[in-house]
C-alpha positions in Angstrom: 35.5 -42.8 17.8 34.4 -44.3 14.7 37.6 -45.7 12.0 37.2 -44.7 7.9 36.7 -48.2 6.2 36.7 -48.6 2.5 33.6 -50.9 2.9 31.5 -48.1 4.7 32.7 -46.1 2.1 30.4 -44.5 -0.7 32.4 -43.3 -3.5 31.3 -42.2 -7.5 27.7 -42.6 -6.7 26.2 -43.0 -9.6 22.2 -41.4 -9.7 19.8 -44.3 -9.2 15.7 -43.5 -9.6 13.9 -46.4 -10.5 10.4 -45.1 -11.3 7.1 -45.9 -13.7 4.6 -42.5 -14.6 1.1 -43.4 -16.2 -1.4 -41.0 -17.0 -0.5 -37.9 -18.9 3.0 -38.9 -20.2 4.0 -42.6 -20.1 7.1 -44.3 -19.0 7.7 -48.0 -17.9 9.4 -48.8 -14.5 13.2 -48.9 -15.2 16.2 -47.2 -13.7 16.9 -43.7 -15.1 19.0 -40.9 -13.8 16.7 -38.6 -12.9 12.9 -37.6 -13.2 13.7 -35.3 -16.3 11.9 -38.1 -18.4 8.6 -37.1 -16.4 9.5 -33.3 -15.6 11.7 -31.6 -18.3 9.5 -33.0 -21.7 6.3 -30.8 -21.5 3.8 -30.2 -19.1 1.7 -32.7 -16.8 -1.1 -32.7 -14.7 -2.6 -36.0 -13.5 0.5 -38.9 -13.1 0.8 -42.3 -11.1 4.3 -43.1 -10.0 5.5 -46.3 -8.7 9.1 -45.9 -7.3 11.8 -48.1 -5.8 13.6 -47.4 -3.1 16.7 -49.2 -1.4 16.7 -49.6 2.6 19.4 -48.8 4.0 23.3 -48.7 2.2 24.2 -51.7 0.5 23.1 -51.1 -3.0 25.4 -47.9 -2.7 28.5 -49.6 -1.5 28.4 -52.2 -3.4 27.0 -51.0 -7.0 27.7 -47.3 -6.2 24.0 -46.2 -6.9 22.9 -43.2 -4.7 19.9 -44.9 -3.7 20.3 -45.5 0.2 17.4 -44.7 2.3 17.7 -44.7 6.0 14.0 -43.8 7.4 12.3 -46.9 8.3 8.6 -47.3 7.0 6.6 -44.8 8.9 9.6 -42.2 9.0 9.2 -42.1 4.9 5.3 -41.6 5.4 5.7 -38.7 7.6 8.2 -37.6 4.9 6.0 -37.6 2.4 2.9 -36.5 4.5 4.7 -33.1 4.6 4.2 -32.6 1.0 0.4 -33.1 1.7 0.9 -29.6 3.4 1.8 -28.0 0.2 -0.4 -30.2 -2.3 -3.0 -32.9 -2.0 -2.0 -36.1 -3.3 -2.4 -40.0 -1.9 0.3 -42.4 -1.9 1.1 -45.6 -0.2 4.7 -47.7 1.4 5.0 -51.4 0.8 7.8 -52.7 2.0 9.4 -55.2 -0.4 12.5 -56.3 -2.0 13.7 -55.4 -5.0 16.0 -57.3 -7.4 19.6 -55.2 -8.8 22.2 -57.3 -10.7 20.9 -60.5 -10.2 20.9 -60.3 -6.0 17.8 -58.6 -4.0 17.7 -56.1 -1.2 15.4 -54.4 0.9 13.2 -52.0 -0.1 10.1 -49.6 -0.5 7.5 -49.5 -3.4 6.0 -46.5 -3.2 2.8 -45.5 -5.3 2.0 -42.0 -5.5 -0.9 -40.7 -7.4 -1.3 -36.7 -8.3 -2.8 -34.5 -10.1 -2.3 -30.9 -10.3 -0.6 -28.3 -11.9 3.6 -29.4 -13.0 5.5 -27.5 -10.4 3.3 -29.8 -7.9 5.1 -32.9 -9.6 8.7 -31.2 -9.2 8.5 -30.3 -5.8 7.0 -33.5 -4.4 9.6 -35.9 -6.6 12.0 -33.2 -5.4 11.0 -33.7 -1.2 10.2 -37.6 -2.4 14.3 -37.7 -3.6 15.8 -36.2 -0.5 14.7 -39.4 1.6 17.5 -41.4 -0.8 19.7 -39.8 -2.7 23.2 -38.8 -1.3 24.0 -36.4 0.1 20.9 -35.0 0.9 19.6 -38.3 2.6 22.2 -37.9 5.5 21.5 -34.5 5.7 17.8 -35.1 6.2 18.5 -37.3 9.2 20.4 -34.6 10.8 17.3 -32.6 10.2 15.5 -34.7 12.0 18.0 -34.7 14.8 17.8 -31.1 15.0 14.1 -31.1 14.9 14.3 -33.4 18.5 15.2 -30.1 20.2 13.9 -27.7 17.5 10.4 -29.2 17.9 8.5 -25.7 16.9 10.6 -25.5 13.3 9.5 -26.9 10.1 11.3 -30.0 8.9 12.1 -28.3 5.3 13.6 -25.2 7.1 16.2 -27.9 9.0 16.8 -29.6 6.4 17.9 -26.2 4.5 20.0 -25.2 7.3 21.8 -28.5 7.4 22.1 -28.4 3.4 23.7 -24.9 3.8 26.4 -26.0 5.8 27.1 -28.6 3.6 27.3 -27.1 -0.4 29.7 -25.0 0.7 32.6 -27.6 1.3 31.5 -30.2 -0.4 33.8 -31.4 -3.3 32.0 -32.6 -5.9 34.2 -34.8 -7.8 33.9 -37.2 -4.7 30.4 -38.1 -5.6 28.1 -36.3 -7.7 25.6 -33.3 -6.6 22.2 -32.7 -8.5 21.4 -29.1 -8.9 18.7 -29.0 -6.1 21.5 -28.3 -4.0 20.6 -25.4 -1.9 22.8 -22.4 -0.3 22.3 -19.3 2.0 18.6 -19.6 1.7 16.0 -17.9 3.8 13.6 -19.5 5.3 10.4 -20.0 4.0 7.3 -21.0 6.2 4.2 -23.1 4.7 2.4 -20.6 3.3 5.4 -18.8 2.1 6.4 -21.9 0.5 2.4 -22.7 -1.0 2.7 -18.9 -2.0 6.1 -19.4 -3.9 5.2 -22.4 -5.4 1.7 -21.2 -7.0 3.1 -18.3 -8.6 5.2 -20.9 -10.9 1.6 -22.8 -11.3 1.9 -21.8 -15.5 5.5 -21.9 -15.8 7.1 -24.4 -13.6 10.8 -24.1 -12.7 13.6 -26.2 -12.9 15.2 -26.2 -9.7 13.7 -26.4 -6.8 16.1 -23.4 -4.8 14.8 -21.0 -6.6 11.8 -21.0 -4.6 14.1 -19.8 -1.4 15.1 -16.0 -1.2 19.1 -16.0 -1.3 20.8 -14.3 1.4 24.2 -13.1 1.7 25.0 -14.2 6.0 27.9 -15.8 6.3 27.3 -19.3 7.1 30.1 -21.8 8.5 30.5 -25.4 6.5 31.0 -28.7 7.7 34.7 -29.2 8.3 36.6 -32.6 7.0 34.7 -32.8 3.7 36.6 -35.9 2.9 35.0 -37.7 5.9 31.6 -37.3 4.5 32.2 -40.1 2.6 32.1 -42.3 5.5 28.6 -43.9 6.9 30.8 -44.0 10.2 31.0 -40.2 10.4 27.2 -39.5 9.8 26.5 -41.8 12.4 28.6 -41.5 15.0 27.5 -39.3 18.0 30.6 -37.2 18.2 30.9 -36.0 14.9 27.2 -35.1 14.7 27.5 -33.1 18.1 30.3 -31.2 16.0 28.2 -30.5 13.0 25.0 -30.0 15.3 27.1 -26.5 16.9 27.6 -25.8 13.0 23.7 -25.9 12.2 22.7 -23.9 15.4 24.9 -21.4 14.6 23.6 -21.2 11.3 19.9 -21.7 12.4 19.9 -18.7 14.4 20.8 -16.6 11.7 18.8 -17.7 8.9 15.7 -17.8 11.4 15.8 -14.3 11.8 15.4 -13.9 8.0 12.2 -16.4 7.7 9.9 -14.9 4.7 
């Protein structure tokens, strides 16, 4: 039975990308809140990131920067690799540390190079984001949970069922949400998903949901929203066995509904 702790605590997490972009718009490498810098100023084709990422929690607990990823080296690879299904792209992992107020902790650089049409760029600096950024970075490793029994399901479909049962009771003056949030999506397989994304190939969007037909099943949320703030109730066994009858039951209905 794990104990709440205010130091395994992550409270007013502040958005943490730390990111560089050369090629057709510019930016140095420096912290900024999001990628609306690259994504949201015009339209791009042909970019090469370099991004920082934070192993593990510490930067979170103790600067409150929602930075925290939990996949070790070749768990972020496969990650990644899955956006190679829905564009081509090359990127590389280099483990490394990184320095944040005058301390360092471990880390990632991770170089990706791309070059294709600009809903290409949001998607895979959307997919790219889940692996750190709270809370969708515990909800990915329940995905992957899920996908130890689920072996025959796509990892984005999981990780949509397990996001589902999350926006619906999660407060969100406890930490802040960014609006890729998703709710009572279908599912979408990999050609559905290549299909949905090329017909915004001249017009991008802005949030990455839209791509998922909305439907209107009832789905059950994850119960004790305040415990969510705890890195002891994502990993203890219990409470994932709890939320794991919550996804199921979800999973079997959105399933059903897969475009």
């Amino acid at each position: 039975m794990w104990e709440k702790s205010d130091s395994d605590k992550l409270r007013y997490l502040s958005f943490h990308n730390e990111y560089s972009a050369k090629g057709t718009r510019d930016n140095s490498l420096q912290h900024r809140v999001c990628f609306a810098d690259i994504l949201n100023r015009g339209t791009i084709k042909e970019e090469h990131y370099e991004l920082k990422v934070y192993k593990g929690a510490e930067l979170a607990l103790k600067h409150n920067k929602s930075n925290s990823c939990f996949l070790d080296k070749d768990e972020l690879s496969e990650h990644l690799s899955r956006a190679k299904q829905i564009v081509n792209f090359e990127f590389s992992i280099e483990e490394t540390d990184h320095e944040y107020s005058g301390n360092s902790y471990p880390g990632y650089l991770v170089k990706i190079d791309l070059d294709a049409p600009h809903v290409y760029h949001r998607y895979v600096l959307t997919w790219f984001r889940y692996a750190y950024e709270y809370p969708f970075n515990l909800l990915l490793m329940d995905a992957r949970r899920l996908q130890e029994e689920l072996v025959d399901e796509d990892i984005e479909n999981l990780f949509v069922t397990c996001a589902d049962c999350f926006n619906g009771s999660y407060p969100a003056s406890y930490n802040t949400v960014h609006s890729i949030s998703v709710s009572k999506n279908k599912f979408l397989t990999i050609e559905g998903l290549k299909q949905k994304l090329s017909e915004h190939e001249g017009s991008d969007c802005r949030c990455m949901n839209v791509l998922y037909p909305k439907t209107t099943a009832a789905i059950d949320c994850i119960p004790n929203t305040e415990d969510c703030q705890y890195l002891g109730y994502w990993r203890d066994d219990e409470e994932f066995q709890k939320r794991r009858e919550i996804y199921l039951k979800a999973y079997n209905k959105l399933k059903r509904l897969k475009s």
